[in-house]
Structure formats: C-alpha cells, structure tokens
C-alpha positions as CSV (number, residue, x, y, z in Angstrom):
1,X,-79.7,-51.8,-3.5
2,X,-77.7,-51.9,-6.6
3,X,-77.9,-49.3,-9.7
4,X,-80.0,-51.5,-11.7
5,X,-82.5,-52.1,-9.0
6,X,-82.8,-48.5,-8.6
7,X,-82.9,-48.1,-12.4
8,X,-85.6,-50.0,-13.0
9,X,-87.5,-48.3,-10.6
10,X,-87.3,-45.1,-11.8
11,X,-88.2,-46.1,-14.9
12,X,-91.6,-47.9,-13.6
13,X,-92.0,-43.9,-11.8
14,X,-91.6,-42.7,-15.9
15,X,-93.7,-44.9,-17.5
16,X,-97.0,-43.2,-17.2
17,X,-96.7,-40.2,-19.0
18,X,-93.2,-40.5,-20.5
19,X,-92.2,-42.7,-23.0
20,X,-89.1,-44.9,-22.0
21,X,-86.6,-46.5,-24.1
22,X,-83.8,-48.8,-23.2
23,X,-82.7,-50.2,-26.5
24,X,-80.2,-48.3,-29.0
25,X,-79.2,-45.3,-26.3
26,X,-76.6,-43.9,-27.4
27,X,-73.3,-44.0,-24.7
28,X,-73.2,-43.2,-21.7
29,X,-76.4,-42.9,-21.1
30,X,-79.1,-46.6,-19.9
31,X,-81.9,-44.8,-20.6
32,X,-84.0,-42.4,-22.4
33,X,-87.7,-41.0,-21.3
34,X,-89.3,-38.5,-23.5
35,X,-92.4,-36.4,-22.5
36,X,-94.2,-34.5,-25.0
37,X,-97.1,-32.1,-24.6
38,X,-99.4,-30.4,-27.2
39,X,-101.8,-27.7,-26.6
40,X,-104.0,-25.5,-28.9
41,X,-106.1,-22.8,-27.9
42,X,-108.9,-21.5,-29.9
43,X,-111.3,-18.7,-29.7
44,X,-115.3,-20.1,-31.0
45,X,-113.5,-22.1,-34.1
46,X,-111.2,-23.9,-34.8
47,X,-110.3,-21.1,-37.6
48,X,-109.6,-18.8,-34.8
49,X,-106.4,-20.4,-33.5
50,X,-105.3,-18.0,-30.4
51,X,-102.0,-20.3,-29.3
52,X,-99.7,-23.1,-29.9
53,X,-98.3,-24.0,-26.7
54,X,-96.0,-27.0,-27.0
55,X,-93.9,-28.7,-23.7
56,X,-91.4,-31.3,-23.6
57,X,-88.9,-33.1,-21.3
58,X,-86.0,-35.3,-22.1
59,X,-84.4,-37.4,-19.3
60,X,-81.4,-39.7,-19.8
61,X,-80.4,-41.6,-17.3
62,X,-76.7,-42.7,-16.5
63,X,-75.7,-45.7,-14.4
64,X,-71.4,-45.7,-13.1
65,X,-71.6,-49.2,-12.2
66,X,-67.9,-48.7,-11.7
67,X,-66.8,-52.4,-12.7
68,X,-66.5,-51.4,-16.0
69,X,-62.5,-51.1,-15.9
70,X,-60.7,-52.4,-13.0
71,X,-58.9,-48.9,-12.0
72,X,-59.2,-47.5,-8.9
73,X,-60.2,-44.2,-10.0
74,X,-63.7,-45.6,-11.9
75,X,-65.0,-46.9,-8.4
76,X,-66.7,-43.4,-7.6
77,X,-68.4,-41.1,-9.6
78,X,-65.7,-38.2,-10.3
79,X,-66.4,-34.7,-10.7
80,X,-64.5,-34.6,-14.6
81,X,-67.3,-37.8,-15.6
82,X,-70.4,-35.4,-13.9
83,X,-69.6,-32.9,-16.2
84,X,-69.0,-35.0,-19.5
85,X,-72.2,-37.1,-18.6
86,X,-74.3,-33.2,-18.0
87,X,-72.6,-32.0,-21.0
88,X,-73.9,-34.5,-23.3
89,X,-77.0,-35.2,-22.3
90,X,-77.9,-30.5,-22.4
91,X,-76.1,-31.3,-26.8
92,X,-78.0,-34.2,-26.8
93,X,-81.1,-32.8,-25.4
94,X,-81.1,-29.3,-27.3
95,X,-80.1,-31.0,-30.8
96,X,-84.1,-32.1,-30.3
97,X,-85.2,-28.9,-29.9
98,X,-87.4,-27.2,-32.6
99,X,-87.9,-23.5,-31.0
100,X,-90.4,-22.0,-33.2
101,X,-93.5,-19.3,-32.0
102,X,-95.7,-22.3,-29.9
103,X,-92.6,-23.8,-28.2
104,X,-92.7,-23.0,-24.3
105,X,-90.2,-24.7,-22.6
106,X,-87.7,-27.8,-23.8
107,X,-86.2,-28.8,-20.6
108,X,-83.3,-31.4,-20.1
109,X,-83.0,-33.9,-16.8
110,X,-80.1,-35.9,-16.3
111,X,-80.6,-38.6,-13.6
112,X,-76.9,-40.1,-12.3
113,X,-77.1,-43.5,-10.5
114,X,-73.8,-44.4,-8.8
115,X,-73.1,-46.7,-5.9
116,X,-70.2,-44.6,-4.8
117,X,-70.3,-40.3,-5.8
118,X,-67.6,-38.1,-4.3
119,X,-67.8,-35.3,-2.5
120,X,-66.3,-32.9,-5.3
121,X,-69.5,-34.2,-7.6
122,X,-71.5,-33.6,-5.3
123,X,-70.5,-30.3,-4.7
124,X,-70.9,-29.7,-8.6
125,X,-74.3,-31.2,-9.2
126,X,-75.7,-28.3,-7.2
127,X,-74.2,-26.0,-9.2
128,X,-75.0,-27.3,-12.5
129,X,-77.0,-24.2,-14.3
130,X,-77.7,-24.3,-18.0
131,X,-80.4,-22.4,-19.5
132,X,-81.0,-21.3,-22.9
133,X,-83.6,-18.4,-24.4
134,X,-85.0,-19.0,-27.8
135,X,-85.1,-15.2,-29.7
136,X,-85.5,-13.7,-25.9
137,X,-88.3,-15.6,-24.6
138,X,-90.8,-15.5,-27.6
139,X,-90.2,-18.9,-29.0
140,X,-89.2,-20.5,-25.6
141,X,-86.5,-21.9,-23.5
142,X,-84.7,-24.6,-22.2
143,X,-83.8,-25.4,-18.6
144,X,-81.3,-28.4,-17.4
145,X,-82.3,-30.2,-13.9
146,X,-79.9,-32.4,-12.8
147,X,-80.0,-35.7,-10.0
148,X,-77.5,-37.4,-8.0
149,X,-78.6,-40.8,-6.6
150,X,-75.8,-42.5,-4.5
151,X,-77.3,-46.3,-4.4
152,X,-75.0,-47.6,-1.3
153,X,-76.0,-44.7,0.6
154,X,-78.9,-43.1,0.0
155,X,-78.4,-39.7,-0.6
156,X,-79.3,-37.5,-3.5
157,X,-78.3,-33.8,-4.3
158,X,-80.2,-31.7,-7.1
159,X,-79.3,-28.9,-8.6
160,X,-81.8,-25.6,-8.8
161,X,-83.9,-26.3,-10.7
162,X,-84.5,-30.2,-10.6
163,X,-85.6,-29.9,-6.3
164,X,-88.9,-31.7,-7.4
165,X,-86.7,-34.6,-8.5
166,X,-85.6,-35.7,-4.8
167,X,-89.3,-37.1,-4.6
168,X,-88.9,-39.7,-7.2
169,X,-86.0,-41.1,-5.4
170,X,-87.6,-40.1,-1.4
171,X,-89.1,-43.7,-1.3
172,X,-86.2,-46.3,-2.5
C-alpha cells in the first residue's frame, strides 16, 4: 500500500473527534488534525467556578513519497529529514500554545509516512523526547509523540511517549 492510501486512512481514524485539514498546510507537512477539549468545574453555581481545565493535540502528518527529486538519496526517509520534519512540527505546534492557569497539557504528534525509512531514523524516532513545563507545572505542559510508518513494509517505531499510536496503524 502506498503513502496516500495509508494517509487517507489515518485520517478517516481522526475524523471523529479531531478536526482534519488538508488544504493550505503549510510545507512539509499533508496534513493537519487538531483536537481541542474544554472543561469547567463548578462548585453549586456557576458563580463558583472551581477549574478551567483545557486539553489539546496537534498532529501533522508527513508523507516522503520520495519521487519528489530524482536523487538517490530522497528514496528513503533519512535521519537529517526526521529531525527537520520533528523540529517543525514541536515550533509549529507550541507557537499555538496559550499556557495560561486552565491549560493542562498541549501535546504535539508527528505521524511520518514513508515507503522506504532507514535504519539510522529509525533508531532516532525512538529517541525523540521533547517536553516543555509551563511556569513549573501550574499552567501546563507540552509533550511530543512521534510515529514512523514504513508503507512497503509494515513496520512502525514510536517514540516514549506516542506507544498508544502503534494502534492506529496495527490494522493497515
């Protein structure tokens, strides 16, 4: 199965509590999913607000195709690209942040789909860990989970934190 076959089935996996956008992304990344969560706690009235508790997740999603150039080097995913790809999406993931007392947790996923990843990224990918504290806890924090997907094979490697996202990609 190619990239975009996989693509479009994660994003069917997304589409009931995140919402999905595949127009205007900004490069590299195909695809956007944002989950957002609201929660207010009260204690009798509403006057007697006891908690703000907002969650959010934002996943982008990167396709390497490789047939983009006709180099050699472009066919698999390298270990330089993982990191530019992880890089932007944490920037492009905490420059939507707004930590403030109700904030919980802000957390980034970047899902990689590659027909071909080597070995080097996929020794990298499990060590991806990025993790930001908002004023030491009280206004939140920010984790980054991270998937490899190799299309032509089948195999996926998470880093630490983003175990849970092997699931999504157990049944392709």
């Amino acid at each position: 199965m190619n990239s975009n076959g996989v693509l479009g089935k994660l994003l069917h996996s997304f589409e009931r509590y995140y919402n999905i956008s595949t127009e205007n992304i900004e490069s590299p990344f195909s695809a956007e999913a944002v989950f957002k969560s609201h929660n207010e706690q009260y204690f009798l009235v509403k006057a007697a607000k006891l908690a703000d508790i907002d969650s959010n997740d934002f996943v982008y999603f990167f396709e390497n195709d490789g047939g983009s150039e006709s180099s050699v080097s472009d066919v698999s995913l390298s270990a330089e690209k993982l990191s530019q790809i992880a890089d932007a999406a944490w920037k492009r993931g905490l420059s939507r942040i707004n930590p403030y007392y109700g904030h919980r947790n802000s957390d980034v996923t970047l899902i990689v789909l590659a027909d071909k990843i080597d070995e080097e990224s996929f020794k990298k990918i499990k060590k991806l860990n990025l993790y930001k504290s908002y004023k030491f806890g009280l206004y939140g924090w920010s984790g980054f989970r991270a998937l490899a997907y190799e299309t032509s094979t089948g195999r996926a490697v998470t880093n630490r934190r983003g175990v849970d996202l092997k699931k999504l990609v157990a049944s392709l």
